[in-house]
Each structure stands twice: as C-alpha cells, then as structure tokens.
PQR file of N, CA, C, O and H, with PARSE charges and radii, in Angstrom:
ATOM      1  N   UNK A   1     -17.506  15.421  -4.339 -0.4000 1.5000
ATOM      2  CA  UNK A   1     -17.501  15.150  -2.923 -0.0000 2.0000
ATOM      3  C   UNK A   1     -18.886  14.725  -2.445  0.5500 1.7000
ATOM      4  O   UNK A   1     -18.987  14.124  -1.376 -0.5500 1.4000
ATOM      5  N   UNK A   2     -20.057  15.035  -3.253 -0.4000 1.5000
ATOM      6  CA  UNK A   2     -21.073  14.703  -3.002 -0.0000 2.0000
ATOM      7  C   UNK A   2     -21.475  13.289  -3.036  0.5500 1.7000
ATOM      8  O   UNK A   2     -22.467  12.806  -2.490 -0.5500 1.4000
ATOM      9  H   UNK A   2     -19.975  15.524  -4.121  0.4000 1.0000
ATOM     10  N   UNK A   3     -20.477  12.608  -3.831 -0.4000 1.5000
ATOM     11  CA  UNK A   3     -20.880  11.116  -4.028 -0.0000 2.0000
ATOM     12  C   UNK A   3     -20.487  10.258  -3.319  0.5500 1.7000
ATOM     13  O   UNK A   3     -21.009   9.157  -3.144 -0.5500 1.4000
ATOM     14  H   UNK A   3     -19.672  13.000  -4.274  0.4000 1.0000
ATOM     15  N   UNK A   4     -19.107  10.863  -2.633 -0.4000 1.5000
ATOM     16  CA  UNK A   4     -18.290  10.312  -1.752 -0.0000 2.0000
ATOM     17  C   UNK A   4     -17.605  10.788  -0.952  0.5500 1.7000
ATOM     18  O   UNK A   4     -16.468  10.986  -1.382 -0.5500 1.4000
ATOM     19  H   UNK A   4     -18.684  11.758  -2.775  0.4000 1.0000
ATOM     20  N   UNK A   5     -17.809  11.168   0.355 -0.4000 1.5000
ATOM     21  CA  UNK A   5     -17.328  12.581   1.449 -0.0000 2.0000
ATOM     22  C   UNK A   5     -16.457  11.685   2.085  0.5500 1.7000
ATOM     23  O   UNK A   5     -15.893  12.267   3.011 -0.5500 1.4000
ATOM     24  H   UNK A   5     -18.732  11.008   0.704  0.4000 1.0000
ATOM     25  N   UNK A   6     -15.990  10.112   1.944 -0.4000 1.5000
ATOM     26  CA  UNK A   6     -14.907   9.777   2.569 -0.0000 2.0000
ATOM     27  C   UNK A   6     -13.360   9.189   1.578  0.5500 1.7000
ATOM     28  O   UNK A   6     -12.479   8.349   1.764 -0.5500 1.4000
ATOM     29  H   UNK A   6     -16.448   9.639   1.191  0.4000 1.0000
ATOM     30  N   UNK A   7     -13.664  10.079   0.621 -0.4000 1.5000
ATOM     31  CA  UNK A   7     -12.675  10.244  -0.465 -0.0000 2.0000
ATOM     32  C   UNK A   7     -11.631  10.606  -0.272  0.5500 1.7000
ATOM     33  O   UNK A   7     -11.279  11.609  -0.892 -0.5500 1.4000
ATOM     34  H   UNK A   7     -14.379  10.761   0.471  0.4000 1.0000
ATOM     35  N   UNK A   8     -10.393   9.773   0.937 -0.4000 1.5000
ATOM     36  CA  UNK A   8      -9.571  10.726   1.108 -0.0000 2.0000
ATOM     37  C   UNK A   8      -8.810  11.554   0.450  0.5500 1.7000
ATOM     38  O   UNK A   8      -8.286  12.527   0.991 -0.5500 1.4000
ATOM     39  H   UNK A   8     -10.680   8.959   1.441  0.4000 1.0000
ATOM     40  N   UNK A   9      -8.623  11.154  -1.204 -0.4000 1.5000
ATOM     41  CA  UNK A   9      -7.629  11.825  -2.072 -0.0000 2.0000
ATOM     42  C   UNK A   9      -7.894  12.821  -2.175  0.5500 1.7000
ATOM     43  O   UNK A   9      -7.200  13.838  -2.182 -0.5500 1.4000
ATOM     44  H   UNK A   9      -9.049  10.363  -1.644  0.4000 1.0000
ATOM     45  N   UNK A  10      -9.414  12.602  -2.314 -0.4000 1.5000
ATOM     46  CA  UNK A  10     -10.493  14.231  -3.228 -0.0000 2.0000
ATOM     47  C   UNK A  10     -10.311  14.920  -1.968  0.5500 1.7000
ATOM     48  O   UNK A  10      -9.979  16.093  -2.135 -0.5500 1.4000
ATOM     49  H   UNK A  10      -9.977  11.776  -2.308  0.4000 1.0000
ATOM     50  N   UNK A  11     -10.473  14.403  -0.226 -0.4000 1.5000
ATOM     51  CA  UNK A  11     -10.318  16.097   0.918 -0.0000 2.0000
ATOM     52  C   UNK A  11      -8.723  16.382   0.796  0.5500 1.7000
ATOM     53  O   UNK A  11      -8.256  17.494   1.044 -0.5500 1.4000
ATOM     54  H   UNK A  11     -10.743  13.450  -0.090  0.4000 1.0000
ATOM     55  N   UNK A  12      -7.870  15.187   0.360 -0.4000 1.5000
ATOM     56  CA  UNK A  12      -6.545  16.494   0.576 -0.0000 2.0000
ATOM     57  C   UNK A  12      -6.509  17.410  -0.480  0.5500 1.7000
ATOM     58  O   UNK A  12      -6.116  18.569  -0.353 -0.5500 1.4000
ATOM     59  H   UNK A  12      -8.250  14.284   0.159  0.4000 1.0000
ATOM     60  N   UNK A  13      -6.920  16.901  -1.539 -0.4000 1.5000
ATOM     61  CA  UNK A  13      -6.741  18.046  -2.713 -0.0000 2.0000
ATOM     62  C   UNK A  13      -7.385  19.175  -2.547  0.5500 1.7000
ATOM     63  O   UNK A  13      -6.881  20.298  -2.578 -0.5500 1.4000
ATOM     64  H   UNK A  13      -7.239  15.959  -1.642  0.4000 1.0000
ATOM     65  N   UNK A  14      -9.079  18.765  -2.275 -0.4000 1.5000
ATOM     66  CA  UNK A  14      -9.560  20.070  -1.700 -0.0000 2.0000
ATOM     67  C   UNK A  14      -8.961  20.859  -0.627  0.5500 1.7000
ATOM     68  O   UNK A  14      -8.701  22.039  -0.859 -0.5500 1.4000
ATOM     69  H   UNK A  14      -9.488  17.853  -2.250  0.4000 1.0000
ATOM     70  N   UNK A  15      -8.715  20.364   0.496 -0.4000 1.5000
ATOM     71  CA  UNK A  15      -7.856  20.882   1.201 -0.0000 2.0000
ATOM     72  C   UNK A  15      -6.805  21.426   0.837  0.5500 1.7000
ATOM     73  O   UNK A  15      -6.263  22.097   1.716 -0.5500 1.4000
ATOM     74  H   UNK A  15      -8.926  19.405   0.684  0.4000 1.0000
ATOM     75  N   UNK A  16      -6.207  21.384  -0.327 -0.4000 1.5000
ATOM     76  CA  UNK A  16      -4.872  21.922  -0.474 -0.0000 2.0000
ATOM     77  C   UNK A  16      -5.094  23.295  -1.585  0.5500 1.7000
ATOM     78  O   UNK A  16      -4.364  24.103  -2.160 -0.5500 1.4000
ATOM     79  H   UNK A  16      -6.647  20.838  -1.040  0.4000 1.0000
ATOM     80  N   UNK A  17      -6.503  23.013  -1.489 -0.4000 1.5000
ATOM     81  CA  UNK A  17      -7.130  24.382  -3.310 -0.0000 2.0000
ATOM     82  C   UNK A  17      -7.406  25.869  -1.420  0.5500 1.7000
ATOM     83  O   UNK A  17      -6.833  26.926  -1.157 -0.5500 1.4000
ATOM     84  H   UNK A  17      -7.096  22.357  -1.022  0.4000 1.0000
ATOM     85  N   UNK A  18      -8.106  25.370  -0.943 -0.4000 1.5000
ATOM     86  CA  UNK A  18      -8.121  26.065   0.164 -0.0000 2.0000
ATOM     87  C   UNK A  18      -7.123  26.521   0.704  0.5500 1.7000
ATOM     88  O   UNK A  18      -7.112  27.741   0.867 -0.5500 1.4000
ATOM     89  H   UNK A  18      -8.572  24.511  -1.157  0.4000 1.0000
ATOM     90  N   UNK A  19      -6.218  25.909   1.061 -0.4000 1.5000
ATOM     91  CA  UNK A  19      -4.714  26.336   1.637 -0.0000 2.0000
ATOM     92  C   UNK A  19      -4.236  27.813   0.882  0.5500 1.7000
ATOM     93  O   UNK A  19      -3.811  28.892   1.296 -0.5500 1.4000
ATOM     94  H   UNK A  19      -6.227  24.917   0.929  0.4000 1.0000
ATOM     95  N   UNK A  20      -4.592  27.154  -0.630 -0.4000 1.5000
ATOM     96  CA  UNK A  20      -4.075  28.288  -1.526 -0.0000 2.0000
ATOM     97  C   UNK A  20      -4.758  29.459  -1.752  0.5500 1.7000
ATOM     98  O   UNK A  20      -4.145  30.448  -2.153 -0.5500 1.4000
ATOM     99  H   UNK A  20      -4.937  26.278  -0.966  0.4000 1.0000
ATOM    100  N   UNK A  21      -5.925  29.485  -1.556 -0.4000 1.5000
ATOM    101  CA  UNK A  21      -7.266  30.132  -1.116 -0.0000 2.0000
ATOM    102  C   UNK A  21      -7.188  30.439   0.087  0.5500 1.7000
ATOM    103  O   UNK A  21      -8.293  30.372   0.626 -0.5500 1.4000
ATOM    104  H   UNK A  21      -6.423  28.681  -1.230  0.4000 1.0000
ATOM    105  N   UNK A  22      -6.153  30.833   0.944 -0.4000 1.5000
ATOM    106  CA  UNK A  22      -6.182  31.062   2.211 -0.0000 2.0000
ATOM    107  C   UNK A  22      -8.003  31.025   2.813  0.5500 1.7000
ATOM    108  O   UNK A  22      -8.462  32.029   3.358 -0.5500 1.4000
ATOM    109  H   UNK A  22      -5.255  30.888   0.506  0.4000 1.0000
ATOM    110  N   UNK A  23      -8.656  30.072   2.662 -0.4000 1.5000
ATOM    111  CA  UNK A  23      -9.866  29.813   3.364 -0.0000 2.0000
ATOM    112  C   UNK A  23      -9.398  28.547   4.215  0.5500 1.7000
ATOM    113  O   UNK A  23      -9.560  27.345   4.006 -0.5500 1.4000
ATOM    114  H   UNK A  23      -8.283  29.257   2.219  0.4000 1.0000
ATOM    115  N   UNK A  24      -8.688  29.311   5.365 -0.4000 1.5000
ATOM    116  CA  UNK A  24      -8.527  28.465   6.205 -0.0000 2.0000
ATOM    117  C   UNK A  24      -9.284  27.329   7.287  0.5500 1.7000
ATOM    118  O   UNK A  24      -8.988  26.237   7.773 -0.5500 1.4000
ATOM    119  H   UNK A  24      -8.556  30.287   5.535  0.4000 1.0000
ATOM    120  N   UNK A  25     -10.736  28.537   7.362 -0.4000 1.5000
ATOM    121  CA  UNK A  25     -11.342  27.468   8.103 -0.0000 2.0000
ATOM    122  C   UNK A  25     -12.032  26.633   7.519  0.5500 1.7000
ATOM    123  O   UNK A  25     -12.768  26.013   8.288 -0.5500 1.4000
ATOM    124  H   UNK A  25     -10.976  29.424   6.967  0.4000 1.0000
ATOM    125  N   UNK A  26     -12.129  26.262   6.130 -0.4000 1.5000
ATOM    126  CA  UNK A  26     -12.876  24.958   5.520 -0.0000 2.0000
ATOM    127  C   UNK A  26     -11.123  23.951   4.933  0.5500 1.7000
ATOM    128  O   UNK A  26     -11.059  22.866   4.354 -0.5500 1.4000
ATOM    129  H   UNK A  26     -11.531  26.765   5.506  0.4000 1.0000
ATOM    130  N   UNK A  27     -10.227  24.661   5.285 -0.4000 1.5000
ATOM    131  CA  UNK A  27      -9.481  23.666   4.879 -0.0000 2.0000
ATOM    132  C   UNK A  27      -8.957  22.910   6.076  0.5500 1.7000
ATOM    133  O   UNK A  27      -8.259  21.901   5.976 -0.5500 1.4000
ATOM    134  H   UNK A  27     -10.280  25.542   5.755  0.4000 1.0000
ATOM    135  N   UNK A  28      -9.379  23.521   7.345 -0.4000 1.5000
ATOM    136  CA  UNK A  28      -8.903  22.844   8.506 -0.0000 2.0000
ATOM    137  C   UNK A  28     -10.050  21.705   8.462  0.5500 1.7000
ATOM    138  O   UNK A  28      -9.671  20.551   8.663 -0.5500 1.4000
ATOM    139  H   UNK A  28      -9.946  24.341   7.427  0.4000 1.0000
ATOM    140  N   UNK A  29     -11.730  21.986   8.159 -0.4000 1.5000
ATOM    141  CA  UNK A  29     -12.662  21.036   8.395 -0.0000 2.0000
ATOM    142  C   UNK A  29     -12.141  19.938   7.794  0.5500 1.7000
ATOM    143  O   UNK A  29     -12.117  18.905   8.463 -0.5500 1.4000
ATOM    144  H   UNK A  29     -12.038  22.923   7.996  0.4000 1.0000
ATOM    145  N   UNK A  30     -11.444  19.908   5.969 -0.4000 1.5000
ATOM    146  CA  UNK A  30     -11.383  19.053   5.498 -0.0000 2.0000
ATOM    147  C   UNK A  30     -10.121  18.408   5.920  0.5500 1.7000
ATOM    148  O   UNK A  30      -9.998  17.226   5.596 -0.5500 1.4000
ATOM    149  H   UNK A  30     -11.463  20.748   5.425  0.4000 1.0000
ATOM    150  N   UNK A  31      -9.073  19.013   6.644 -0.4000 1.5000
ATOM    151  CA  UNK A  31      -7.736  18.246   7.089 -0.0000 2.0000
ATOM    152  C   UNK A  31      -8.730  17.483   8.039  0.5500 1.7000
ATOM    153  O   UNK A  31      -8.867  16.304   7.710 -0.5500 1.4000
ATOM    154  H   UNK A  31      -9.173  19.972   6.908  0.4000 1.0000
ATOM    155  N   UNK A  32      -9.508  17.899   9.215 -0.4000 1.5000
ATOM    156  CA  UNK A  32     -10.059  16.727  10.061 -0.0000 2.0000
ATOM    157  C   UNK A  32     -10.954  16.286   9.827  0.5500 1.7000
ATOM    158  O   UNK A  32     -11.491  16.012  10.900 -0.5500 1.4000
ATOM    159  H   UNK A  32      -9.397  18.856   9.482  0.4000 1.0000
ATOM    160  N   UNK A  33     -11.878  15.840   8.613 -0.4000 1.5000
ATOM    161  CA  UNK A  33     -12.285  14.955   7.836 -0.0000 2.0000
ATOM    162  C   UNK A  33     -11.165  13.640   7.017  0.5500 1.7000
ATOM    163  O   UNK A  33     -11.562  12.698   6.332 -0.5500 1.4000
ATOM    164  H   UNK A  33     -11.442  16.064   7.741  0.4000 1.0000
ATOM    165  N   UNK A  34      -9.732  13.973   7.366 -0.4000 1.5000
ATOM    166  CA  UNK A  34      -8.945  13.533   6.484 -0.0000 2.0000
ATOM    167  C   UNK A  34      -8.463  12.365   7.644  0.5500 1.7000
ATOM    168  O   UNK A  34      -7.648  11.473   7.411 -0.5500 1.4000
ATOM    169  H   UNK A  34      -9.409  14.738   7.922  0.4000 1.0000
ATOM    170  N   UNK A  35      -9.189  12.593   9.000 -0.4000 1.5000
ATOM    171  CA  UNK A  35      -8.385  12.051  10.440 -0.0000 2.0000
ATOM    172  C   UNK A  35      -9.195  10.114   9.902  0.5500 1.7000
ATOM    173  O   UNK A  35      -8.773   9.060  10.378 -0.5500 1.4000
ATOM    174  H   UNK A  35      -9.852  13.318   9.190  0.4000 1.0000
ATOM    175  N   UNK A  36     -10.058  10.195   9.126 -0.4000 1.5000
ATOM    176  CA  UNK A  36     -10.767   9.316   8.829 -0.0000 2.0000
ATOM    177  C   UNK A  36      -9.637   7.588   8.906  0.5500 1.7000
ATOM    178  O   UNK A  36      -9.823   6.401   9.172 -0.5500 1.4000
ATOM    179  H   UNK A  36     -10.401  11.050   8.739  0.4000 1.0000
ATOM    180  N   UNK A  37      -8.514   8.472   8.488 -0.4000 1.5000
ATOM    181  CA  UNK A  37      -7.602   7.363   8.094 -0.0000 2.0000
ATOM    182  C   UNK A  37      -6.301   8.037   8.068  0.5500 1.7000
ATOM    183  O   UNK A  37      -5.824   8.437   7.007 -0.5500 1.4000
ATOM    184  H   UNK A  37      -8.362   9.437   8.271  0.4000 1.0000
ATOM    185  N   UNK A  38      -5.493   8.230   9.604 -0.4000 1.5000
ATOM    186  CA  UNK A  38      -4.861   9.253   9.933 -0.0000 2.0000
ATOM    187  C   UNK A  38      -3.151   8.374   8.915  0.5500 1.7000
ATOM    188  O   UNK A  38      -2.145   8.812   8.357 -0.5500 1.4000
ATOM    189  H   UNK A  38      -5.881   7.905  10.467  0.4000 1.0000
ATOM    190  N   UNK A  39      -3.714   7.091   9.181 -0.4000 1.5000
ATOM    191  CA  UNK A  39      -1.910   6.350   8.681 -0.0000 2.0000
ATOM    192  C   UNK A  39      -1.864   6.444   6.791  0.5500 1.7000
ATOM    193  O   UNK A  39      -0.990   5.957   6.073 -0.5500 1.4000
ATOM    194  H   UNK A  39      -4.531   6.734   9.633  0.4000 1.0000
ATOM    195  N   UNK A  40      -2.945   7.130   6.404 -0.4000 1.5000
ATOM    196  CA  UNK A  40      -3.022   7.580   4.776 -0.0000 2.0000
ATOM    197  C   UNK A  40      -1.926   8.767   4.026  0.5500 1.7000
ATOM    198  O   UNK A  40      -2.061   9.972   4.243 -0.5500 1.4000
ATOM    199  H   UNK A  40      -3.655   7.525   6.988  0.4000 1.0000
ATOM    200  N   UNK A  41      -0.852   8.212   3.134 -0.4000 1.5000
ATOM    201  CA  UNK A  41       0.112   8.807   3.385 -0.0000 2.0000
ATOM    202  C   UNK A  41      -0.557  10.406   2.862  0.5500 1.7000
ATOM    203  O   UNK A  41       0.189  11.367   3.050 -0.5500 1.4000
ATOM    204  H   UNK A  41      -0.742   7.234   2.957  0.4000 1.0000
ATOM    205  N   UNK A  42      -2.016  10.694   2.182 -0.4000 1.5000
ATOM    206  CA  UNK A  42      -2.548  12.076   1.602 -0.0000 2.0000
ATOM    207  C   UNK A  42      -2.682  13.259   3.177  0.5500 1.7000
ATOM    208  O   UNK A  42      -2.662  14.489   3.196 -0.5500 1.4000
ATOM    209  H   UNK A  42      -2.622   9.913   2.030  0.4000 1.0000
ATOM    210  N   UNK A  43      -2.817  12.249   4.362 -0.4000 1.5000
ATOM    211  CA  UNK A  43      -3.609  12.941   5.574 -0.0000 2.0000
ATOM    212  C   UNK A  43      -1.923  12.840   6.254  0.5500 1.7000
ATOM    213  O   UNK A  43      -1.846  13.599   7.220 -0.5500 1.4000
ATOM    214  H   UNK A  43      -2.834  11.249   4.346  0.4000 1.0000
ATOM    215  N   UNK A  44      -1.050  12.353   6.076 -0.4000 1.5000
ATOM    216  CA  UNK A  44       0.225  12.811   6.720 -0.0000 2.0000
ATOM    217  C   UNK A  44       0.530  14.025   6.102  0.5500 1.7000
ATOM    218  O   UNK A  44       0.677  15.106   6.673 -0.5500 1.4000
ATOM    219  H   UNK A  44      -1.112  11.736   5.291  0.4000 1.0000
ATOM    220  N   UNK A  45       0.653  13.697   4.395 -0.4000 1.5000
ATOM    221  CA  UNK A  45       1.724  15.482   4.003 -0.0000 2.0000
ATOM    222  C   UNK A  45       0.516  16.250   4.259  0.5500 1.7000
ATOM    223  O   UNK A  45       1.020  17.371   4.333 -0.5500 1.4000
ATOM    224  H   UNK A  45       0.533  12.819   3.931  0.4000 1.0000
ATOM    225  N   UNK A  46      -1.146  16.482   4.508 -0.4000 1.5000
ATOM    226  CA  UNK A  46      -1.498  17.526   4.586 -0.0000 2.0000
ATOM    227  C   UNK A  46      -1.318  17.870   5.851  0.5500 1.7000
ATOM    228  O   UNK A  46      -1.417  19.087   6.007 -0.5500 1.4000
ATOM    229  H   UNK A  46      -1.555  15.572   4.448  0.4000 1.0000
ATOM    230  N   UNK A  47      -1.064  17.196   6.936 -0.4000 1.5000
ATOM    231  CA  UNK A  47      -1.361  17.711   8.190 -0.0000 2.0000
ATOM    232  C   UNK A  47       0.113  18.488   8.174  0.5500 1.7000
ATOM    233  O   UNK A  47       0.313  19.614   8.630 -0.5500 1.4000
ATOM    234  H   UNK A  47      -0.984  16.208   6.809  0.4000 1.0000
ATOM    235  N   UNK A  48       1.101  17.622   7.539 -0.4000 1.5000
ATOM    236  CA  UNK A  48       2.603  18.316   8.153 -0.0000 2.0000
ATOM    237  C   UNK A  48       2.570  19.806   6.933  0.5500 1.7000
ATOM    238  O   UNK A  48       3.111  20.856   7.280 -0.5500 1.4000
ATOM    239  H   UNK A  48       0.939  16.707   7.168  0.4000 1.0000
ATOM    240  N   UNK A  49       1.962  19.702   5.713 -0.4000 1.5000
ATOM    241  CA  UNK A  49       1.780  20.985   5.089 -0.0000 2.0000
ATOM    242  C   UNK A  49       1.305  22.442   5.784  0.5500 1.7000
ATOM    243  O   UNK A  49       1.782  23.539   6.075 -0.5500 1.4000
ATOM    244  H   UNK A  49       1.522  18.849   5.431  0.4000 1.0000
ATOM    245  N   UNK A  50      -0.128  21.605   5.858 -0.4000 1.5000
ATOM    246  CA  UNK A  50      -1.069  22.750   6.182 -0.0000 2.0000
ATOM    247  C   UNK A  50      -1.477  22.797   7.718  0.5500 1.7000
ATOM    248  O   UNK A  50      -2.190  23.677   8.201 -0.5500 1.4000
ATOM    249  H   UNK A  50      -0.516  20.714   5.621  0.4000 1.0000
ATOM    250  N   UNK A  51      -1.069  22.004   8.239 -0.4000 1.5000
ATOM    251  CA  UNK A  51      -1.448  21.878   9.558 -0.0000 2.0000
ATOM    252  C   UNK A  51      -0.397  23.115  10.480  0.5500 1.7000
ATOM    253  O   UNK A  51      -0.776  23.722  11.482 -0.5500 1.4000
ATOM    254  H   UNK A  51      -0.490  21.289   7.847  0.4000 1.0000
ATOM    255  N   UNK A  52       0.626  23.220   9.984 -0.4000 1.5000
ATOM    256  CA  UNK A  52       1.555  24.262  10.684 -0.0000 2.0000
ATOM    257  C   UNK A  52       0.579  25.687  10.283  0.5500 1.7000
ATOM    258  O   UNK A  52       0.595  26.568  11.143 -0.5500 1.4000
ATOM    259  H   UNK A  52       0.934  22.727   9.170  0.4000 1.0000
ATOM    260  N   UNK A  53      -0.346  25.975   8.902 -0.4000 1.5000
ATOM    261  CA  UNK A  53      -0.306  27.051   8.932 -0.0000 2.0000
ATOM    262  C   UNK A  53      -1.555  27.559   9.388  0.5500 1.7000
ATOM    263  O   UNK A  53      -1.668  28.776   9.536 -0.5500 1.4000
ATOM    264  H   UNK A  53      -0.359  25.259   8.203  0.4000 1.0000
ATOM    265  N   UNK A  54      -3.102  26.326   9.783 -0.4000 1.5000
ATOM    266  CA  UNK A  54      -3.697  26.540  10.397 -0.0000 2.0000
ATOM    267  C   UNK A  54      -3.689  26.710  11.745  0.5500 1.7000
ATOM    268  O   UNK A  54      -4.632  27.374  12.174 -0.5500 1.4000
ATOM    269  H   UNK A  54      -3.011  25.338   9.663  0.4000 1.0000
ATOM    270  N   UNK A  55      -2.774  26.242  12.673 -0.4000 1.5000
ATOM    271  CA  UNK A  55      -2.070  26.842  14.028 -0.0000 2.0000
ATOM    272  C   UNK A  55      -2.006  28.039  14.568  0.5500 1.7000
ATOM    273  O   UNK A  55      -2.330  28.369  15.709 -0.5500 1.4000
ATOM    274  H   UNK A  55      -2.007  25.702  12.325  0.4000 1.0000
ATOM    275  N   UNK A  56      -1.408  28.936  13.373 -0.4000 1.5000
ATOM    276  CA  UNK A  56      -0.955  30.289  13.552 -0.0000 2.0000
ATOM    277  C   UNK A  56      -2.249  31.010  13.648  0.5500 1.7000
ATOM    278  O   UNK A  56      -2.266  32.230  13.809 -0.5500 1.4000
ATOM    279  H   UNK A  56      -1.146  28.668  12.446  0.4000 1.0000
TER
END
C-alpha cells in the first residue's frame, strides 16, 4: 500500500482482512478511501458488505 494508496483492489481486500479483524475503524477509513472510484465494482460489494456493519 505504500507504493500505491490508490490501489483500489489492494483497499478492498485490506478492508475486508479488517472486517474480519473486527477493526472496524481502519476498515471504514479504507472503505472511504475506496470512494476514490465509487462506480468500481471492488468499492460497490465492499460498501454493500461491510458498510451495513460499520453503521451499527
């Protein structure tokens, strides 16, 4: 991520190691790092994934 922080593949994945890692608040940073390119089909399934469970 250091080489490239607008990687969208590499923030959903990270985002999704977090999810599972219930470290919610760095996986919300990286879902809205993911807004970069909201019509990217990686930043649709994470938002409709993980986005319900950062809400709660």
């Amino acid at each position: 991520m250091e080489l490239e922080s607008t990687n969208v593949k590499a923030l959903y994945r990270r985002a999704q190691a977090y999810v599972e890692l219930v470290d919610l608040d760095l996986a919300e940073l990286d879902i809205k790092a993911l807004e970069i390119d909201p019509d990217n089909r990686w930043y649709v399934k994470t938002v409709d994934v993980a986005g319900g469970i950062i809400k709660k």
